[in-house]
VEXMI-553876 format. One record per residue: residue number from 1; x, y, z of N, C-alpha, C in turn. Coordinates in steps of 0.001 Angstrom, whole numbers, plus 500000, padded with zeros to 6 digits. Layout:
// VEXMI-553876
<NUM <X Y Z> <X Y Z> <X Y Z>>
...
This chain:
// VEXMI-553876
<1 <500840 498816 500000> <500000 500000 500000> <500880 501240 500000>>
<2 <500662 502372 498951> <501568 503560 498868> <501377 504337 500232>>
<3 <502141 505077 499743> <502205 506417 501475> <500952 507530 500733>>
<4 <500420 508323 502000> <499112 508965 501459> <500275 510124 501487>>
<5 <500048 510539 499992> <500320 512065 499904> <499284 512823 499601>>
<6 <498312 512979 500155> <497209 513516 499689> <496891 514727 501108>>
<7 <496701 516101 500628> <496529 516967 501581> <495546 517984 500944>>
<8 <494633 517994 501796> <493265 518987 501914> <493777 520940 501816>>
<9 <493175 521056 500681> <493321 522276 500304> <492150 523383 500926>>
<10 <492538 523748 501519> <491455 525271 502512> <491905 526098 502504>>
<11 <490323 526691 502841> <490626 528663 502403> <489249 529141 502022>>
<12 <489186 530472 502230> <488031 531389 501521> <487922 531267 499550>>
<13 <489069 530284 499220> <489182 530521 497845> <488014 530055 497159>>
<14 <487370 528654 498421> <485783 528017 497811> <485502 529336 497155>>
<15 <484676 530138 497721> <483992 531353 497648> <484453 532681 496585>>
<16 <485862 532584 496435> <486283 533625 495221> <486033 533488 493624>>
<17 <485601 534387 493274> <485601 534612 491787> <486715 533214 491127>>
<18 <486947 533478 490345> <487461 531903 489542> <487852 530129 490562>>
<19 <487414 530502 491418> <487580 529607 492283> <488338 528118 491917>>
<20 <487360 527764 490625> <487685 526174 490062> <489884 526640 489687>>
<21 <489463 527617 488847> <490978 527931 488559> <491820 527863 489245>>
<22 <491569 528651 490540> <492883 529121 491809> <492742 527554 491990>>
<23 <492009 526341 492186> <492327 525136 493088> <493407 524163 491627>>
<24 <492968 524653 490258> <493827 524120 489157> <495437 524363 489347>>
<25 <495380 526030 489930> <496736 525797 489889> <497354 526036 490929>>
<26 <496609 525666 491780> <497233 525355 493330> <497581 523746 493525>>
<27 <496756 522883 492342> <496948 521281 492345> <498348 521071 491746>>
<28 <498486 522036 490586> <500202 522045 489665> <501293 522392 491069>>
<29 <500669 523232 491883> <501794 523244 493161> <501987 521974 493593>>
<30 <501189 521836 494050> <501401 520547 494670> <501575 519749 494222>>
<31 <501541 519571 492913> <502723 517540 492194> <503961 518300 492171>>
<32 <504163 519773 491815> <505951 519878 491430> <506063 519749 492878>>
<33 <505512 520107 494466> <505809 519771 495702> <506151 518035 496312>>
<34 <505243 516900 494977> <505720 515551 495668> <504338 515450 496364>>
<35 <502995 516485 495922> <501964 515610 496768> <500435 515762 496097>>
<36 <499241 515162 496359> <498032 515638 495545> <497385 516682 496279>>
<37 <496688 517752 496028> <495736 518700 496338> <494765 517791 496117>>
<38 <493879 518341 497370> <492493 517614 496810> <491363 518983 497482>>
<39 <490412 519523 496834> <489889 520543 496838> <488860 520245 497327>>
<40 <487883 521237 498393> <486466 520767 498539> <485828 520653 497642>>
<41 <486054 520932 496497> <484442 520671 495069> <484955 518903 495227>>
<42 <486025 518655 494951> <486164 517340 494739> <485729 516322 495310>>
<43 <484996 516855 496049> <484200 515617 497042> <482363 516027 496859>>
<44 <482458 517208 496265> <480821 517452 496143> <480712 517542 494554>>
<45 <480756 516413 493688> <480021 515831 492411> <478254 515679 492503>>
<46 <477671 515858 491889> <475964 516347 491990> <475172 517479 492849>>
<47 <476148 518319 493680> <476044 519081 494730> <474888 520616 493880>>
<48 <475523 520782 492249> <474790 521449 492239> <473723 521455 491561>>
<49 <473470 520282 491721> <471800 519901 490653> <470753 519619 491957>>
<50 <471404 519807 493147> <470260 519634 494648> <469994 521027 494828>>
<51 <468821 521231 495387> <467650 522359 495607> <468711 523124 497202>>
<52 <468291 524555 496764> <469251 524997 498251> <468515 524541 499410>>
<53 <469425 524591 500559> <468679 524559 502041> <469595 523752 502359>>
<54 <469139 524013 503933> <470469 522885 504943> <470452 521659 504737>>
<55 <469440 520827 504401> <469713 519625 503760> <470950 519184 502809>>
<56 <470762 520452 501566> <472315 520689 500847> <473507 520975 501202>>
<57 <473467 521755 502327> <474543 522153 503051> <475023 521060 503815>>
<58 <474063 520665 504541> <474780 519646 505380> <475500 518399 504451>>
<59 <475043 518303 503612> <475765 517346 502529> <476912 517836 502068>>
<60 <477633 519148 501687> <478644 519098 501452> <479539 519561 502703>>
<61 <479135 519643 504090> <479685 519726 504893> <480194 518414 505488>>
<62 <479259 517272 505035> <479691 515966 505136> <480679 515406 504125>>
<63 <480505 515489 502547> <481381 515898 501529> <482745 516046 502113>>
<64 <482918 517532 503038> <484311 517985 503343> <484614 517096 504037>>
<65 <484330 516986 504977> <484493 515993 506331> <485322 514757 505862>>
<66 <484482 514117 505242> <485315 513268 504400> <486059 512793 503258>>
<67 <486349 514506 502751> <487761 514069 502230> <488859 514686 503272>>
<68 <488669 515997 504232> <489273 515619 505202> <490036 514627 505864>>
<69 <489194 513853 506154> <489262 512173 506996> <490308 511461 505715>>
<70 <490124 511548 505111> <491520 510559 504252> <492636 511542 503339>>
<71 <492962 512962 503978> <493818 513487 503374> <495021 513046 504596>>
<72 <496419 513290 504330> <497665 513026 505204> <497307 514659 505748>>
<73 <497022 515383 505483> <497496 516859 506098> <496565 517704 505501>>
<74 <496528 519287 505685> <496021 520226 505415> <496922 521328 505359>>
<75 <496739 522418 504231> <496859 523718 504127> <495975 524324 504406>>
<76 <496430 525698 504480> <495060 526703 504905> <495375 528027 504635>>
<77 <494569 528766 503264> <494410 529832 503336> <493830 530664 504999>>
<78 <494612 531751 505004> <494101 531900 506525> <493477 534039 506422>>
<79 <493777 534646 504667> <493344 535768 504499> <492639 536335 505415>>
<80 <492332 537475 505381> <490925 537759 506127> <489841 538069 505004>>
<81 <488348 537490 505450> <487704 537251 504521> <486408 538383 504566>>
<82 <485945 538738 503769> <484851 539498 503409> <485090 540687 504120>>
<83 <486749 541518 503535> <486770 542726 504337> <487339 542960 505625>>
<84 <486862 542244 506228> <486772 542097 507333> <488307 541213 508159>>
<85 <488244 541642 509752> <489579 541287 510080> <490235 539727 510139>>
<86 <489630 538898 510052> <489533 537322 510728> <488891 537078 509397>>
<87 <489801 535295 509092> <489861 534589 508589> <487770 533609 508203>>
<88 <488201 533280 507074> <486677 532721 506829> <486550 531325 508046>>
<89 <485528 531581 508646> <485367 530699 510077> <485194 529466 509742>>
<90 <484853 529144 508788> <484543 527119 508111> <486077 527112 507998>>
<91 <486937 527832 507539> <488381 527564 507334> <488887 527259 508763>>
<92 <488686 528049 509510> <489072 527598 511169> <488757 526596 512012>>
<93 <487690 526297 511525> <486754 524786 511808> <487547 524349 511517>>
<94 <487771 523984 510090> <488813 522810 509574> <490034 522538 509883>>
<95 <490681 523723 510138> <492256 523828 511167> <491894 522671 512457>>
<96 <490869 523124 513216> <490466 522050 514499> <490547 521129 514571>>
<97 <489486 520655 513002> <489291 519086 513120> <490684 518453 512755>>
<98 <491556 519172 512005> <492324 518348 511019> <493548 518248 512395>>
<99 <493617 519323 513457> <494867 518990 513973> <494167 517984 514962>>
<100 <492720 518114 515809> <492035 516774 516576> <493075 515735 516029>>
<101 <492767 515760 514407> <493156 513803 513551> <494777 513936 513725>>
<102 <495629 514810 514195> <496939 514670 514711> <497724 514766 513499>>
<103 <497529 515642 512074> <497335 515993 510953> <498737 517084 510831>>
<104 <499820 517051 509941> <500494 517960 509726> <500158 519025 509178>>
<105 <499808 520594 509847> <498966 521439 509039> <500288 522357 508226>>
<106 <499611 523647 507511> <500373 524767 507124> <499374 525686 506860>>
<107 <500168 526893 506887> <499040 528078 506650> <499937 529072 505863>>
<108 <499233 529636 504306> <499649 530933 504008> <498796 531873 503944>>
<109 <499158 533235 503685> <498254 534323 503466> <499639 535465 502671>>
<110 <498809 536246 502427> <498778 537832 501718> <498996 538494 502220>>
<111 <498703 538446 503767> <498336 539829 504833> <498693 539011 505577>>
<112 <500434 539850 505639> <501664 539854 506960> <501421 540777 508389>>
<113 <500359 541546 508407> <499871 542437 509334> <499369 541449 511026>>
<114 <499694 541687 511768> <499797 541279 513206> <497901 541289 513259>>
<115 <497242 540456 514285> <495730 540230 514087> <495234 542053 514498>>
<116 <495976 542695 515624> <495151 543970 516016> <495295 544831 514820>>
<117 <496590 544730 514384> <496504 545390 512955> <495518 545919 511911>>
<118 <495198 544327 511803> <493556 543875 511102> <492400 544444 511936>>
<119 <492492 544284 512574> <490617 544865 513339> <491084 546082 513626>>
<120 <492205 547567 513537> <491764 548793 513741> <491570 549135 512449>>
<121 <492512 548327 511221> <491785 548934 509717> <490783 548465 509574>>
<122 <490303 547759 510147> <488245 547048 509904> <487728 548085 510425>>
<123 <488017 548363 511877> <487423 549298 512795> <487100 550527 511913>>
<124 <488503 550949 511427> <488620 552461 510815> <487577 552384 509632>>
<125 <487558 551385 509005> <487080 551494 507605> <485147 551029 507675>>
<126 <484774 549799 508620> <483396 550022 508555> <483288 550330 509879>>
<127 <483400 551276 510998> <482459 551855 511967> <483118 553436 512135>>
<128 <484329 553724 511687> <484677 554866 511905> <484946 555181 513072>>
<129 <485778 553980 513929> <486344 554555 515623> <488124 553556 515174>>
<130 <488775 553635 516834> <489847 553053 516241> <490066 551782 517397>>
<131 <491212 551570 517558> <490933 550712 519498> <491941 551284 520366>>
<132 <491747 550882 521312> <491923 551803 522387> <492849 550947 523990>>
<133 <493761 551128 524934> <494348 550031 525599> <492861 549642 526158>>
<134 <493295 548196 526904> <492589 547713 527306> <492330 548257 528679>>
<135 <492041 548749 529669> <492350 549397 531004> <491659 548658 531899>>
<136 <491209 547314 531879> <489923 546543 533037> <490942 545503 532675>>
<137 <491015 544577 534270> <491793 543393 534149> <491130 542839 534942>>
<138 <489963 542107 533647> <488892 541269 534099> <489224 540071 533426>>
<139 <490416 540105 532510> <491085 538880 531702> <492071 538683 531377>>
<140 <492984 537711 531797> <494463 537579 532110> <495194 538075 530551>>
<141 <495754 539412 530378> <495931 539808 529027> <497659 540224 529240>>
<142 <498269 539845 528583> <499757 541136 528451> <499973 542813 528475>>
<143 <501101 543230 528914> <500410 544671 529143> <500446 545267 527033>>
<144 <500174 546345 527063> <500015 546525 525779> <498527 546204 524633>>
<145 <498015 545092 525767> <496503 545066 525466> <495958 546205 524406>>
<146 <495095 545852 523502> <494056 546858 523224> <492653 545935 522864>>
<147 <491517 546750 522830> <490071 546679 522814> <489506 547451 521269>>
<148 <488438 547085 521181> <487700 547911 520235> <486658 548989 521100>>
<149 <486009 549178 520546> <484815 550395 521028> <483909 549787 521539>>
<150 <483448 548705 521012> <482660 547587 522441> <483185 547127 523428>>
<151 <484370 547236 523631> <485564 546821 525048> <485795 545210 524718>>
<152 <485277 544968 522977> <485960 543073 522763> <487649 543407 522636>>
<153 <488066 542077 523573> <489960 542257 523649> <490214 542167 522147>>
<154 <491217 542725 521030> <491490 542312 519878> <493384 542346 520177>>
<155 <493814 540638 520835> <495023 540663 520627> <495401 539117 520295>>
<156 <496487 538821 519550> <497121 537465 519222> <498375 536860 519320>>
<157 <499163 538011 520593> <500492 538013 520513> <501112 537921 519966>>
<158 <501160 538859 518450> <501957 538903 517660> <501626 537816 516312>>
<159 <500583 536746 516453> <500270 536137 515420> <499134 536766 514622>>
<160 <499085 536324 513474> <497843 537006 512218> <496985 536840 512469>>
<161 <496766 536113 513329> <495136 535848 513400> <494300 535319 514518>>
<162 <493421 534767 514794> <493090 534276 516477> <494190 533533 516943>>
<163 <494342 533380 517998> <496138 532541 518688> <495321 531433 517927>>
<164 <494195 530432 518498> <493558 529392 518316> <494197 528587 516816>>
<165 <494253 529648 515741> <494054 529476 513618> <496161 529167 514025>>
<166 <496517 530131 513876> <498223 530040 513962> <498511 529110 514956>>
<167 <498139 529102 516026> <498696 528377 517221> <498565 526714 516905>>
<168 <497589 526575 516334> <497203 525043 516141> <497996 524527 514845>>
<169 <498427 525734 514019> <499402 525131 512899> <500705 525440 513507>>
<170 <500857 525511 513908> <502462 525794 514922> <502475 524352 515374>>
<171 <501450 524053 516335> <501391 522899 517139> <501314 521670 516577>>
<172 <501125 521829 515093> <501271 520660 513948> <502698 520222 513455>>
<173 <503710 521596 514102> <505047 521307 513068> <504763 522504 511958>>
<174 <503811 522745 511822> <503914 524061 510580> <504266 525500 511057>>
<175 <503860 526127 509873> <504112 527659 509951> <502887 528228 509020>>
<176 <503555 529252 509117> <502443 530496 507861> <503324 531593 506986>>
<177 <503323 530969 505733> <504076 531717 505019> <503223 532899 504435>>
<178 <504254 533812 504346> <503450 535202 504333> <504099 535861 502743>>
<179 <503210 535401 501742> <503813 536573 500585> <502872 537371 500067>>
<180 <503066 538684 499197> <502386 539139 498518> <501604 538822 497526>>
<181 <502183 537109 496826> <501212 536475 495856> <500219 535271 496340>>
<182 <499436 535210 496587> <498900 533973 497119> <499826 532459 496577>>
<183 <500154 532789 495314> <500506 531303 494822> <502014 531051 495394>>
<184 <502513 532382 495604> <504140 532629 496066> <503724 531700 497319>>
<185 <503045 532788 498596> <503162 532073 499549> <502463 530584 499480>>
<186 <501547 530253 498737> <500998 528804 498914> <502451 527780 498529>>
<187 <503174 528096 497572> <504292 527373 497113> <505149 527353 498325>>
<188 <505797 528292 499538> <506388 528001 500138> <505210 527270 501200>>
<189 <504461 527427 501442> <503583 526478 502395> <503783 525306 501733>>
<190 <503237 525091 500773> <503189 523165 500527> <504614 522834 500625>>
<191 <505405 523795 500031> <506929 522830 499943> <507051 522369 501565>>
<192 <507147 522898 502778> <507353 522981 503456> <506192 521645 504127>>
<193 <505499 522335 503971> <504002 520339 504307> <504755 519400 503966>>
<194 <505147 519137 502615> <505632 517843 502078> <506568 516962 502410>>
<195 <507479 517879 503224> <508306 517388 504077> <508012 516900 505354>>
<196 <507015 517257 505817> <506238 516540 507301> <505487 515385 506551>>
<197 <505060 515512 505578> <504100 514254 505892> <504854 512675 505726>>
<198 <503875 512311 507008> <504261 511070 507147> <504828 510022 505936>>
């Protein structure tokens, strides 16, 4: 029986404009890397000839699940999605489950910016306030803390994104490569997977 080189491709990219494309040539990464991409469409064949509603949904949420369950590892687009400061949340789900299965992860992105970074240009851009220190130590925080204008903590010690998204690909053996091209940084992410997997 061969070795599974097969690793689950994630990210907000489901959801972007040419979508089928970006996973075409994110799959060419990954054979010159030594491994297969396998994309969420690839597990949902008839998905779009079913009527909408959670019935559908829950089917390709089962779909993911299990190609999940028989990939060696995961990547993970980890962008921030719709504008907004934080990563698409089904993408973070999947970080969970995949490190639960004891899964070699990786993560790239676009946006090298620290997580508070991200939520005062969200802040600035849809509510028009900025953030502010944190001054109540009602939650065990570092000094340097800051808050938004609702008093939610927005810090990650220095990682891109919730500790939870980075921390759990750290805790895999990975990292998060950070370039200006998505395909740049996805290329140093997989190279770097291919070498962990089992």
């Amino acid at each position: 029986m061969g070795t599974n080189k097969t690793v689950y491709l994630a990210g907000d990219l489901v959801f972007r404009p040419g979508a089928i494309a970006i996973f075409d040539r994110l799959r060419v990464l990954c054979r010159a890397a030594g491994v297969e991409g396998v994309a969420p469409f690839d597990g949902q064949a008839g998905i779009e000839s079913l009527p909408p509603g959670p019935e559908t949904m829950l089917k390709i949420v089962m779909a993911d699940r299990a190609l999940m369950d028989r990939c060696a590892g995961g990547i993970f687009c980890i962008d921030p999605f719709r504008r907004a400061a934080d990563m698409d949340p089904g993408t973070a789900v999947e970080i969970g489950y995949m490190m639960a299965q004891g899964k070699p992860l990786a993560g790239y992105t676009t946006d090298g910016r620290p997580y508070p970074e991200k939520v005062r240009a969200y802040r600035r851009a849809a509510w028009g306030d900025d953030l502010r220190p944190r001054v109540t130590h009602d939650a065990p925080v570092g000094a340097g803390a800051v808050e938004d204008s609702d008093g939610i903590l927005a810090h990650s010690e220095g990682m891109l994104q919730n500790g939870m998204v980075e921390g759990f690909i750290h805790l895999s053996g990975g990292h998060v490569a950070v370039r200006d091209d998505l395909f740049d940084a996805f290329r140093i992410a997989i190279a770097e997977l291919a070498r962990r997997l089992p």
